[in-house]
N, C-alpha and C positions, 0 to 999 in steps of 0.2 A: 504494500500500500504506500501511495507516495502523498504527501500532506504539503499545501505549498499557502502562506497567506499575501492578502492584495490589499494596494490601496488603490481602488476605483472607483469611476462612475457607472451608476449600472450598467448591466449591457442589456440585452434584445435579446432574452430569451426564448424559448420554446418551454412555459410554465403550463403544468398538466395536472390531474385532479389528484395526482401518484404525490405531487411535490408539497410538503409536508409546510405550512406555517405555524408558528409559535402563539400561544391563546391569546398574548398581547397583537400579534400580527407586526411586529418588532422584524421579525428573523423568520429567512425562506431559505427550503433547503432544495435547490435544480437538482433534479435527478437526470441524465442522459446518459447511461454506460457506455462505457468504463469510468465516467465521469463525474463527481457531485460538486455545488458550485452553493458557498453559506451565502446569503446578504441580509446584512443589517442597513436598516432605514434605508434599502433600494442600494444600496452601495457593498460591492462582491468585495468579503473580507476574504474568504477562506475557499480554498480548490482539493480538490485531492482525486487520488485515481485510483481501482479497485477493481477487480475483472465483474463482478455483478453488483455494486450497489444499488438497492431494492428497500421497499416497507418502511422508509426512515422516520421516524419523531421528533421534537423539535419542543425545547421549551424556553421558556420565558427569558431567559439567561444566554440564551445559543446554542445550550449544551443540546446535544443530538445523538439520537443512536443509531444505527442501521446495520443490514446484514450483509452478508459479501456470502452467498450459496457455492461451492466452488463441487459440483458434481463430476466434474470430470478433470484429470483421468482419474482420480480416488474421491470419493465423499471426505470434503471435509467444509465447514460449514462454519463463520465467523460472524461472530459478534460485535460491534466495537461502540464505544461513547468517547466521542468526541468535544474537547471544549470547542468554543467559537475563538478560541488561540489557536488550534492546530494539537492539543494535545492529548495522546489517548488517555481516559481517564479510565478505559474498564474495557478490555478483552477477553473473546471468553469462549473456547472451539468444540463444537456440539458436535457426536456424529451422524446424526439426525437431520435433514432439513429444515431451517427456520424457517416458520411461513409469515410472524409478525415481530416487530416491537413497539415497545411504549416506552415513556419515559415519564414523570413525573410534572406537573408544570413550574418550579421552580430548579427542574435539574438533580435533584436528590434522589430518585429512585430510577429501576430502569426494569423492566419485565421482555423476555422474549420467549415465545413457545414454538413447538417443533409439530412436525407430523408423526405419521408413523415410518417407521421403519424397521421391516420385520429381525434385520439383523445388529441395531442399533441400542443401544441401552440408555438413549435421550429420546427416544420416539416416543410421539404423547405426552409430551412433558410441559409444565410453564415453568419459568427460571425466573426469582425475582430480587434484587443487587440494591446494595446502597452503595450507590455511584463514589459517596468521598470513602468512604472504607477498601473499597472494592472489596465487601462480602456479599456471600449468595445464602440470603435470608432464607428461600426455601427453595426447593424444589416440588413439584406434585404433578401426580398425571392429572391430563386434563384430553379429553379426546374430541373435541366439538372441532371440526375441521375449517368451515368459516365461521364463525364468532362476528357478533359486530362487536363497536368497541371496546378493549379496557382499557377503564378510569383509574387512573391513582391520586386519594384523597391524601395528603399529605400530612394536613391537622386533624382529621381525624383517623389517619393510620389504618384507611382502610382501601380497601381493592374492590372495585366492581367491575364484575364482568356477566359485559348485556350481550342479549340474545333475541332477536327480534323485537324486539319492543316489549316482550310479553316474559321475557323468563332472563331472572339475573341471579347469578349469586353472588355473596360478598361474603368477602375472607379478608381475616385481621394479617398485620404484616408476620405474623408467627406461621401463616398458612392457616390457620382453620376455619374454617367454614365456619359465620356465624350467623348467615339468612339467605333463605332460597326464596323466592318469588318463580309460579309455575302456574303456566295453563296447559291442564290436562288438555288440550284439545292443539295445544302446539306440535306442528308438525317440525324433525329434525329439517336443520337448514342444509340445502341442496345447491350445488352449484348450476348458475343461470345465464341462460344467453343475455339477460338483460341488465346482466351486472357490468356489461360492456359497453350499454348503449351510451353513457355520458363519456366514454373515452374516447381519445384521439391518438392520430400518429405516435409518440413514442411510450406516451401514456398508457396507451390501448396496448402496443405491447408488451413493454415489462409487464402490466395483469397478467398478461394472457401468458407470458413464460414462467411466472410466479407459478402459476394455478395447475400449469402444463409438468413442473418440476413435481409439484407433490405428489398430482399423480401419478406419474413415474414411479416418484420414490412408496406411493403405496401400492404400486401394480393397480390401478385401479383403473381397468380401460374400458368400464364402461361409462362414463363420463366424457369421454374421449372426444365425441360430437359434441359434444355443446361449443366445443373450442374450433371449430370447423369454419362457420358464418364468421364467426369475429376475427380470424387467422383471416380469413379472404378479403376480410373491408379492409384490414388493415395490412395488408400487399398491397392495397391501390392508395394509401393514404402518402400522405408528406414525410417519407423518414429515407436514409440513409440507403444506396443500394446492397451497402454491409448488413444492414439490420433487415432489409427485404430480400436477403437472400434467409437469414435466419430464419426468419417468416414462413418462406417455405421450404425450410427444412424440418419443423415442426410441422408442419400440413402434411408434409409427404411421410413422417414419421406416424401422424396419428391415421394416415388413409394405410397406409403398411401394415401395424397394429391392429387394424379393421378388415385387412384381408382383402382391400379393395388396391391392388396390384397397381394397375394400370394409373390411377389417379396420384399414387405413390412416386409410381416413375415421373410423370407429367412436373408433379412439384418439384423432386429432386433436379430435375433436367433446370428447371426454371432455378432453382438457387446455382446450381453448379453456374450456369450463363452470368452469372451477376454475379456471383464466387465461389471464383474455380478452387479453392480452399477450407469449402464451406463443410467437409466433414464426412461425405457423403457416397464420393465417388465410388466407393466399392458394392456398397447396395446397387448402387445408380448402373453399374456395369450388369451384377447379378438379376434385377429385375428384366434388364436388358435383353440379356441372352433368354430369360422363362418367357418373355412374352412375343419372341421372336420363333421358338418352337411352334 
């Protein structure tokens, strides 16, 4: 990870629904991989570079967490908090996929949770740190795979985490459990093509490579369509021919995984054209020869 800070005038971002603002609205964190970009009061302090930075938080002070997923070529999965100086204040390497963080709104706490992962011993897990210590207050499984957000109450020392509007629990910072709010008639949260609809260009993808990683990491390919329509709008949207070949190489991976050959090859051909480095080529050869029989 390379950490660099600046003294500027803004620049002319590409700011997306991914890029995380501070609850004062103080401090924004540009997410574009390999790339994240801090500004305070519209003025870029802080740069740094990371092969996936994703899911980032942001409080009131600058301080900031996010993840760096790094699945290939070994699973190894990175934590970090960042002050708005450049310095890491909490690192921490899961071998589980991270799918979220939070951080506290004055910077004092910091939570991240994992998926599953059948050969992992952080799969399913929430991790939750006091940033100036750097201790891990608890650990706990937790398997809710989208979750909407969690809250860290700082003065009253507790942790809420909501779930459709309708079912929260809240646990003390010791970890226990000390109130569940439930509607028996809530249905478990499912991933949805319409959780796309408000993204764009580079926004829409990090989502969709976030969502596309986990289930990977939990074999979970019947899911696998939903990520199809959103993969396609956003091949034609405004992003990089580096990240529209990515685009579809995810497409051609999840039509391969579906058994649908020929749409596979189609994708794969289409990334290799826009980058010939893109990862691909030996399937792309293999489908080749099966569908030329």
């Amino acid at each position: 990870m390379k950490i660099r800070t600046h003294k500027s005038d803004f620049e002319k971002e590409i700011f997306g629904n991914l890029d995380p603002k501070s609850p004062n609205e103080k401090y924004i964190l540009n997410l574009i991989p390999p790339y994240f970009k801090l500004y305070e009061d519209k003025k870029l302090i802080l740069s740094g570079e990371m092969k996936k930075p994703s899911n980032a938080a942001i409080a009131n002070n600058g301080t900031f967490a996010l993840m760096d997923n790094l699945v290939w070529p070994k699973n190894k999965h990175l934590f970090y908090v960042i002050s708005k100086n450049g310095n890491v204040l909490l690192e921490k390497e899961s071998d589980a996929f991270i799918t979220n963080t939070y951080i506290s709104e004055n910077g004092k706490y910091a939570i991240f949770r994992t998926s599953n992962t059948k050969t992992a011993k952080d799969g399913y897990k929430l991790f939750f740190f006091n940033i100036n210590t750097k201790e891990l207050l608890f650990k706990m499984f937790f398997d809710n795979k989208w979750p909407k957000p969690i809250s860290i109450n700082e003065k009253s020392k507790l942790i809420i985490i909501h779930h459709d509007n309708k079912h929260q629990y809240t646990y003390n910072f010791e970890g226990e459990l000390i109130d569940e709010v439930s509607d028996s008639n809530l249905q478990s949260s499912e991933l949805d093509e319409k959780k796309y609809d408000d993204l764009k260009n580079y926004s829409l993808f990090n989502q969709i490579q976030i969502d596309y990683d986990i289930l990977k990491c939990e074999n979970n390919k019947e899911l696998y369509r939903v990520l199809i329509k959103p993969l396609i709008r956003c091949s034609t949207s405004d992003i990089s021919p580096h990240t529209k070949a990515k685009t579809f190489r995810i497409l051609g991976e999840i039509y391969y995984n579906l058994n649908n050959n020929q749409e596979a090859f189609n994708s794969f051909e289409q990334a290799l054209n826009l980058y010939e480095k893109i990862g691909v080529k030996k399937l792309y050869n293999k489908l080749k020869k099966e569908l030329e029989k």
